[in-house]
Structure formats: C-alpha cells, structure tokens
C-alpha positions in Angstrom: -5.2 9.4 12.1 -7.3 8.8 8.4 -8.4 11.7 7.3 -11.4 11.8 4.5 -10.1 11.9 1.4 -12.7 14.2 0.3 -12.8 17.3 2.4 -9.5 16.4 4.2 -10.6 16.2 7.7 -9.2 13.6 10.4 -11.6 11.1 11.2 -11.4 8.3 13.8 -14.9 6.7 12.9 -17.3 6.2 9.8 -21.2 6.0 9.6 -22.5 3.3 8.3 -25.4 2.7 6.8 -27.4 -1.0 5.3 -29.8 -1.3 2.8 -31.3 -4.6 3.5 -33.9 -6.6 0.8 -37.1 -8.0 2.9 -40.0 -9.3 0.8 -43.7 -9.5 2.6 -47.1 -11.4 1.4 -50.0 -8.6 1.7 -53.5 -8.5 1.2 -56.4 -6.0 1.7 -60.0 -6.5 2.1 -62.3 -4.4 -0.4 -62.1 -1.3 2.3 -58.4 -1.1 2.1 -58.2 -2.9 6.0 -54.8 -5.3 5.6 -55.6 -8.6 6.1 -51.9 -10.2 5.7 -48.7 -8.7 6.3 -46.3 -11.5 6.7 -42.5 -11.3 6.1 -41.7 -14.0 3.9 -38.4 -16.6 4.9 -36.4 -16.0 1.3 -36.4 -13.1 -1.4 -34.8 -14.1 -4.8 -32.8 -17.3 -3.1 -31.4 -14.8 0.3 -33.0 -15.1 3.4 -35.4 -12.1 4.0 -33.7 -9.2 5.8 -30.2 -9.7 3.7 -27.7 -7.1 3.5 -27.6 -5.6 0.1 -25.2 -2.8 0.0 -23.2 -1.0 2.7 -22.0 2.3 2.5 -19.8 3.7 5.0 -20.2 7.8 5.1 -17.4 10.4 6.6 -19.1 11.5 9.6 -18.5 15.3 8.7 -19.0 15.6 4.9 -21.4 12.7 4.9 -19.8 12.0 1.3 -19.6 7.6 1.1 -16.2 6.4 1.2 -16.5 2.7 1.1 -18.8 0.0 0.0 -17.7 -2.6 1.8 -16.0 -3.7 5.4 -12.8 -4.8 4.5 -11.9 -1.0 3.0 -13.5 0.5 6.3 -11.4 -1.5 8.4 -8.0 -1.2 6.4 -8.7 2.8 6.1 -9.6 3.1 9.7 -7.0 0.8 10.7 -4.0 3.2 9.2 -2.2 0.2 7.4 -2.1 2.0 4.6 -0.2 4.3 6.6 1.9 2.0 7.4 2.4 0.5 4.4 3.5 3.2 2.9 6.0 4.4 6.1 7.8 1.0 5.3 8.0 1.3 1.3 9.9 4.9 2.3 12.1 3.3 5.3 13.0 0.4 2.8 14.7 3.1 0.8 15.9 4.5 4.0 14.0 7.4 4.8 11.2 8.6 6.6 8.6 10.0 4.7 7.4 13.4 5.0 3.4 14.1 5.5 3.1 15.7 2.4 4.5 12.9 0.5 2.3 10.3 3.1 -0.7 11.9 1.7 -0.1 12.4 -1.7 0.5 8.5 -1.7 -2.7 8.2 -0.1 -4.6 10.3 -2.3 -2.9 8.6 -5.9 -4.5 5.0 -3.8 -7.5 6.6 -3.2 -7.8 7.7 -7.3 -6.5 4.5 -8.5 -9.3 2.4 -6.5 -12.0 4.7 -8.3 
C-alpha cells in the first residue's frame, strides 16, 4: 500500500479537489437588483466550466501530493513499487522495505 510521502501513513485513496474557470455576463439595476447573470459558452478560448488545476490531497495530512491524474494513478497504483521490486530482482535480490522506501522517497525529492 502507498503511503504519503509526507507524514508516512498508508493510504489507499486521495482527495481530490478542481478549481474550474467559469466566466458570467452580469448586470444590476441602479438598486443593486441583478438583472443578468448568464454563464457565458468560452472564457479566454476554453469552454466555460474548464478544469484549471487539480490537486490531489492525502486524506490524513491534507498536505497535496499531485497536480495531475497520471501521478495519482501511478502512486496509487503501486508501480512504482513494482518498478523498483524488479530493478532489485534483476540484480537478484529482493529488496528490503527499508530500502523500498528510501527509493521511494529519493523519486519523490527528485520530481520536486
């Protein structure tokens, strides 16, 4: 099972949570009443309502982990488990859990 890389807990799931760009036409009368409050089709050339960032949270530390799907899914996943249980094997040994997550944790520093 993952486990956070920041406070070290095993997680089987992340929050995550979409900051989407929607653009409206407004107007007011002169006693503040609206008049118009229409969601335009297109903001800036993306449809209205776009995803603009994801951020996918530890669901214990609440600390962001990813900022995009394909990271979520490959940490969740455990390839890079995996991954690393096959570079060990191809030098014919299994590696210990200590060594599986110091390898996680240099990936984890080099990514940023």
């Amino acid at each position: 099972m993952p486990k956070c890389p920041k406070c070290g807990e095993d997680i089987d799931s992340l929050k995550l949570v979409e900051t989407k760009e929607t653009e409206y036409d407004v107007s007011y009368d002169e006693e503040g009443e609206a008049l118009d409050f229409n969601q335009t089709e297109e903001w800036h050339g993306n449809p209205t309502g776009s995803v603009i960032k994801e951020e996918y949270f530890c669901p214990l530390c609440k600390t962001v982990i990813f900022d995009n799907g394909d990271a979520a899914k490959t940490f969740l996943s455990g390839i890079r488990e995996k991954v690393i249980k096959q570079l060990y094997e191809e030098l014919g040994r299994e590696p210990t859990e200590s060594e599986i997550q110091t390898s996680l944790k240099s990936i984890d520093e080099s990514m940023g």
